[in-house]
C-alpha positions as CSV (number, residue, x, y, z in Angstrom):
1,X,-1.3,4.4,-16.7
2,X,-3.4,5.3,-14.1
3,X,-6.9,3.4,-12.4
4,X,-9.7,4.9,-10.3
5,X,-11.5,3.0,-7.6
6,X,-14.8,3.3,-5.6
7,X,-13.9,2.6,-1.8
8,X,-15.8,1.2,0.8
9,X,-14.5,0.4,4.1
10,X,-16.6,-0.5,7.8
11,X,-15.0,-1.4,11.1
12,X,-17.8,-2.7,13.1
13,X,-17.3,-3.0,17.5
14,X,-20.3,-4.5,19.0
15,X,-19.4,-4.7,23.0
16,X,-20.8,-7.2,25.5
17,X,-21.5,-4.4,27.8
18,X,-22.3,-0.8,27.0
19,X,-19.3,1.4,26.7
20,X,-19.1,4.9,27.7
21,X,-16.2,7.9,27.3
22,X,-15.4,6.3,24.1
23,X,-12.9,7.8,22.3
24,X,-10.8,6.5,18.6
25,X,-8.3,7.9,16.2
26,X,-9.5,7.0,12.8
27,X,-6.6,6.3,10.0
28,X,-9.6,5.8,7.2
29,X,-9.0,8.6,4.7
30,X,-6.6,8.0,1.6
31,X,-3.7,9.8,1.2
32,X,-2.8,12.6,-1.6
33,X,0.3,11.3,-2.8
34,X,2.5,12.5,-6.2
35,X,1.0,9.7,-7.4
36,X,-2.3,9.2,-5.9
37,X,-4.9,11.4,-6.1
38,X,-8.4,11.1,-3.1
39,X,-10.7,12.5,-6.0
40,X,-13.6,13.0,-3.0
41,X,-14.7,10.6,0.2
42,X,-15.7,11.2,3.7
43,X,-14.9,9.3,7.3
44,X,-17.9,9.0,9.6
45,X,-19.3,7.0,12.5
46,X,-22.7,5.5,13.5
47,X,-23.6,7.3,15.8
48,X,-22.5,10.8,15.1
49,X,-19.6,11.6,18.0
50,X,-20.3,14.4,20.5
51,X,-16.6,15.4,19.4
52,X,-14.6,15.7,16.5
53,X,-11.4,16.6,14.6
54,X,-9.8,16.2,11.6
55,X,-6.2,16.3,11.5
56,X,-2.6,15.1,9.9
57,X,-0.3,13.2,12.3
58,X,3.5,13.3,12.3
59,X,4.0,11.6,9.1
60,X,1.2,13.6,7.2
61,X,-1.6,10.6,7.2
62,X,-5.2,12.0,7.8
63,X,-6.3,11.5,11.5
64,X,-9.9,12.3,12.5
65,X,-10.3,12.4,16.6
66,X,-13.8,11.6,17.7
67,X,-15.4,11.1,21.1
68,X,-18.8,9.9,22.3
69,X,-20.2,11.3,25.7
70,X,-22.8,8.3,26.0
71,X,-22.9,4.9,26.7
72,X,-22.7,2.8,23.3
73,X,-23.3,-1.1,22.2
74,X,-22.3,-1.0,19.3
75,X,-20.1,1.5,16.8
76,X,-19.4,1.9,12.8
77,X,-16.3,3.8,11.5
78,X,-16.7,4.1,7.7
79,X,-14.9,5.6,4.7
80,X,-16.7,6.1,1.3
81,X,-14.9,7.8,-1.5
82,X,-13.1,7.3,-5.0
83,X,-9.1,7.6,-5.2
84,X,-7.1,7.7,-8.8
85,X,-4.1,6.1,-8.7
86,X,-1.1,6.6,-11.0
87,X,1.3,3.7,-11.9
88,X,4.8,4.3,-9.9
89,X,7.7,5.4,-11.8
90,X,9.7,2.4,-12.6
91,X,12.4,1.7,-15.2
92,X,16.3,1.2,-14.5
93,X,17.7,0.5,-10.8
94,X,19.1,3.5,-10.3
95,X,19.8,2.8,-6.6
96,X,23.4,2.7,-4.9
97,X,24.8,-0.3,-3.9
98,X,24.4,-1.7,-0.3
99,X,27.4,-1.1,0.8
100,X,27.3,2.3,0.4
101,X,23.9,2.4,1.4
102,X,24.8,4.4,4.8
103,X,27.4,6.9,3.6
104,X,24.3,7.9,1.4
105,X,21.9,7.7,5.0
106,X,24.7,10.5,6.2
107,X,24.4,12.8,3.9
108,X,20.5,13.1,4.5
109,X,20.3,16.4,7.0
110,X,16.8,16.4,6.9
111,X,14.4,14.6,9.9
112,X,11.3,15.2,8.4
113,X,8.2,13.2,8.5
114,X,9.7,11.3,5.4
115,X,13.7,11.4,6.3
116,X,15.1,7.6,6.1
117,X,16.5,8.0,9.5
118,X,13.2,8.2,11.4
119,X,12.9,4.1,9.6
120,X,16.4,2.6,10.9
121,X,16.5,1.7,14.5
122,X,13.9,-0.1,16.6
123,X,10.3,1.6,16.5
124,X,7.4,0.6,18.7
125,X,6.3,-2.6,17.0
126,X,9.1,-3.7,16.2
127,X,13.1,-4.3,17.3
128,X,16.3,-6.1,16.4
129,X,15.9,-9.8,15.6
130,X,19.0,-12.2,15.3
131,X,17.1,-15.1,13.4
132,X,15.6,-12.3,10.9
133,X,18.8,-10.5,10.7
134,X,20.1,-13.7,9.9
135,X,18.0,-15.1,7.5
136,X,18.3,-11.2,6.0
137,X,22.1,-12.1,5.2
138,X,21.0,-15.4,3.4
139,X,19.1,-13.5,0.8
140,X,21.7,-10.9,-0.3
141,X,24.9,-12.1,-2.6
142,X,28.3,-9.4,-2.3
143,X,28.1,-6.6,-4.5
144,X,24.0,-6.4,-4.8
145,X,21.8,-2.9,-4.9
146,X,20.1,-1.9,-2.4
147,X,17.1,-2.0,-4.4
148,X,17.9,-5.6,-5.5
149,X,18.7,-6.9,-2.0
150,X,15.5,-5.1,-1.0
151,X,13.6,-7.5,-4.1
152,X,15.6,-10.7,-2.9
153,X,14.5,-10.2,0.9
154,X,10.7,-9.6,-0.3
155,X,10.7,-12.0,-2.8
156,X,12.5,-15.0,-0.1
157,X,9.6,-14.1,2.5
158,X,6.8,-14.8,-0.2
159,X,8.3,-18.2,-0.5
160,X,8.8,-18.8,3.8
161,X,5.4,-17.6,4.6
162,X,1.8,-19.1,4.5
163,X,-0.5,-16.7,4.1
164,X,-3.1,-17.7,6.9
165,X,-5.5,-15.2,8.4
166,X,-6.1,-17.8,11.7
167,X,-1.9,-18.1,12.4
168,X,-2.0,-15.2,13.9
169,X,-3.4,-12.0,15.7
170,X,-2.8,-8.3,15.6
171,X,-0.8,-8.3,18.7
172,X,1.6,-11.3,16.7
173,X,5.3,-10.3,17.2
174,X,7.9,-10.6,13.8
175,X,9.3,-13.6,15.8
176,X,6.6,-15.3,16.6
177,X,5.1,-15.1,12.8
178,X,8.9,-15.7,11.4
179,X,9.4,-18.5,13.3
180,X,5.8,-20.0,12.5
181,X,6.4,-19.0,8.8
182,X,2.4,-18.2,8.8
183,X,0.4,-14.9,9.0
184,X,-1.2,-12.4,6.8
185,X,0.3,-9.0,5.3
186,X,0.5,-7.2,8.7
187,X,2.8,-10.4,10.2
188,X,4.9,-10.2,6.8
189,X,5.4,-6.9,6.1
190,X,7.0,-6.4,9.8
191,X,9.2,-9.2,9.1
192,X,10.2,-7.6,6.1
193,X,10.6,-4.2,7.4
194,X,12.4,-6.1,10.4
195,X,14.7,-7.7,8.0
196,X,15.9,-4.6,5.9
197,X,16.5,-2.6,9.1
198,X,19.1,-5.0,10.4
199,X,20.6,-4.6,6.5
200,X,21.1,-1.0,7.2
201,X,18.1,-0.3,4.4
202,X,15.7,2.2,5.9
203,X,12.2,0.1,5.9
204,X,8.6,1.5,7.2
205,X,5.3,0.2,7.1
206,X,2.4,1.3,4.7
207,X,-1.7,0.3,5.2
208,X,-4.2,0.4,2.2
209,X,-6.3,-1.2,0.1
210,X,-5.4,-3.7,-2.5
211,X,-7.7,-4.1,-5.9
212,X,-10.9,-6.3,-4.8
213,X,-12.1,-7.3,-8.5
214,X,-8.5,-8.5,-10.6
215,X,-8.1,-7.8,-14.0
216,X,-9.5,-10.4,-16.5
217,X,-6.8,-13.4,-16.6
218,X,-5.0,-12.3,-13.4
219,X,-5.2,-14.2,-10.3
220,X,-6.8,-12.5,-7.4
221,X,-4.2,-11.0,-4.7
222,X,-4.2,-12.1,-1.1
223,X,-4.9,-9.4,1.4
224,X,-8.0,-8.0,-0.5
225,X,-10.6,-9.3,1.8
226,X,-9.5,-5.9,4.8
227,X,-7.2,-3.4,4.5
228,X,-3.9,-5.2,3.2
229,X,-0.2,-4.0,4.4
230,X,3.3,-3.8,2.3
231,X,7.0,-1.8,3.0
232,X,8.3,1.4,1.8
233,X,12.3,1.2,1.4
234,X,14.1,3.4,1.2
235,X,17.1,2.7,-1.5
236,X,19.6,5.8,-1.4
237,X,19.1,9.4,-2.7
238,X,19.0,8.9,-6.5
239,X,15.8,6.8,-6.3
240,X,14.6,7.8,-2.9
241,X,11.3,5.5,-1.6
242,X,10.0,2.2,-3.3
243,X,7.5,0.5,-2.3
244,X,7.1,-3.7,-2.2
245,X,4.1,-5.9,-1.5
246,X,6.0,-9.3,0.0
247,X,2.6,-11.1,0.6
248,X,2.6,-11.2,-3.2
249,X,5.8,-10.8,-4.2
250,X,5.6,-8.0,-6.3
251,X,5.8,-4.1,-6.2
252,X,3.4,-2.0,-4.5
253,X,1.6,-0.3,-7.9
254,X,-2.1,0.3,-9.3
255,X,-4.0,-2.1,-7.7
256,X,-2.6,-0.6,-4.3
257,X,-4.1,2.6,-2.6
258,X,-2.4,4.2,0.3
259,X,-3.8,5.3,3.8
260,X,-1.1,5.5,6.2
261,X,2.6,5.6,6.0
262,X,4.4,5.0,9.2
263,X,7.4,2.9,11.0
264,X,5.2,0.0,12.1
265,X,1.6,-1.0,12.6
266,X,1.3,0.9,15.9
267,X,1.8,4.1,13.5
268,X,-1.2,3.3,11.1
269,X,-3.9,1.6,12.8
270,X,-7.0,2.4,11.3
271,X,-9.3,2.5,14.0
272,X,-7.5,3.2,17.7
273,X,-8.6,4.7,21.0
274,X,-9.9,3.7,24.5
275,X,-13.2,3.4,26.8
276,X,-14.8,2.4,29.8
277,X,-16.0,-1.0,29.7
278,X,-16.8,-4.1,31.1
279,X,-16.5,-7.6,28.8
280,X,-15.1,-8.3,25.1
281,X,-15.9,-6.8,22.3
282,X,-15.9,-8.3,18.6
283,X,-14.7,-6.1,15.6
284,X,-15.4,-7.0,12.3
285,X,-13.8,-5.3,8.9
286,X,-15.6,-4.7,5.4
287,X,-13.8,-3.6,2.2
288,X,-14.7,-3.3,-0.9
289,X,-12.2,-1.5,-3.8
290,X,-13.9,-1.7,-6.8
291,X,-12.6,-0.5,-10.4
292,X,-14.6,2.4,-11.7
């Protein structure tokens, strides 16, 4: 089963004073993925830079540099473009059980972009947490899969957390949205991602688009108003990567299209850069994922 979507997404910066030497790294463009497909789309800015390139980062995402030489009010970054995506291969849990879980780690010899041990220790966003670790424990029972405890952890933080797009702020730490219990996808995923490290289950952090229009009968998902956020695990060498959506309990599939893959939000951000300028700024996201 597979579904194609037209994609529309606009980050908006409108400054108090002109900035000049302004320069972003765009994380806009959809990934190509075994099972995800960018059938076309394009990333561009309003105004045109004075300097750009398109690249992949460490972890293979799509990166285009731009710079602008002049001073600027106000900026658009924009993707447009149409992305097929399959549904994930599913089926019987194949995955080892937790306690084995590292002796499989081990015997990983690879540290490439997608190696479980780049997704273990402490990564720029985020580090070890006691009270997460902790409430971590409470989720598993002796004897579980990985990819079971992995379930049981995402499933628990659906039922902890509000989602509640004031609660919080992209700069929230995983503490400070745990121990509130509110926040949207970014706050929850990094809790999650937070949670399996300190269970020895290799976690990293994946930004996207979730389905704007549900299917007939289905209620709508939360996250679909801006790019939405959800976990990759990884669940020993037989199954290798799975993907899980906590802000809705449920596993990351169709109605979810990939951008960036990374260890934590600092990884993926779609729009990030620097400038000279005096004042705030406000920023203001548009997406639209619509069903073809």
């Amino acid at each position: 089963m597979s579904q194609t979507y037209d994609i529309k997404l606009k980050i908006s910066y409108v400054y108090d004073s002109p900035a000049a030497a302004h320069r972003a790294l765009l994380r806009m463009l959809p990934r190509n993925l075994p099972d995800q497909q960018l059938l076309y789309g394009v990333v561009t800015t309003d105004p045109a830079p004075d300097y750009r390139l398109d690249d992949l980062d460490f972890f293979g995402n799509p990166v285009t540099e731009v710079a602008h030489e002049r001073r600027l009010s106000e900026i658009d970054f924009r993707f447009e473009g149409r992305v097929r995506r399959h549904r994930p291969a599913g089926g019987l849990d194949l995955s080892c059980g937790l306690g084995a879980l590292a002796a499989e780690v081990v015997q990983i010899q690879s540290i490439a972009a997608d190696s479980p041990h780049h997704f273990l220790g402490a990564s720029p966003r985020l580090r070890h947490e006691p009270e997460i670790a902790a409430f971590a424990r409470d989720c598993i029972e002796r004897g579980m899969s990985t990819l079971a405890a992995a379930d049981a952890v995402s499933l628990a933080l659906n039922e902890a957390f509000d989602f509640d797009p004031e609660a919080t702020e992209v700069t929230t730490t995983p503490i400070e949205a745990f121990r509130a219990r509110r926040g949207v996808c970014q706050d929850i995923s990094h809790v999650m991602i937070t949670a399996l490290r300190s269970l020895g289950i290799p976690a990293g952090y994946v930004s996207g688009f979730l389905r704007t229009i549900p299917p007939e009968g289905q209620a709508r998902l939360e996250g679909a108003d801006a790019m939405h956020a959800w976990v990759r695990a990884w669940v020993g060498g037989e199954v290798g990567w799975v993907e899980f959506d906590p802000t809705n309990a449920i596993r990351a599939g169709t109605d979810h299209v990939t951008v960036a893959i990374g260890r934590d939000y600092s990884d993926v951000a779609p729009a990030k850069g620097s400038l000279r300028s005096e004042g705030s700024h406000e920023t203001t996201h548009q997406v639209d994922v619509i069903p073809v």
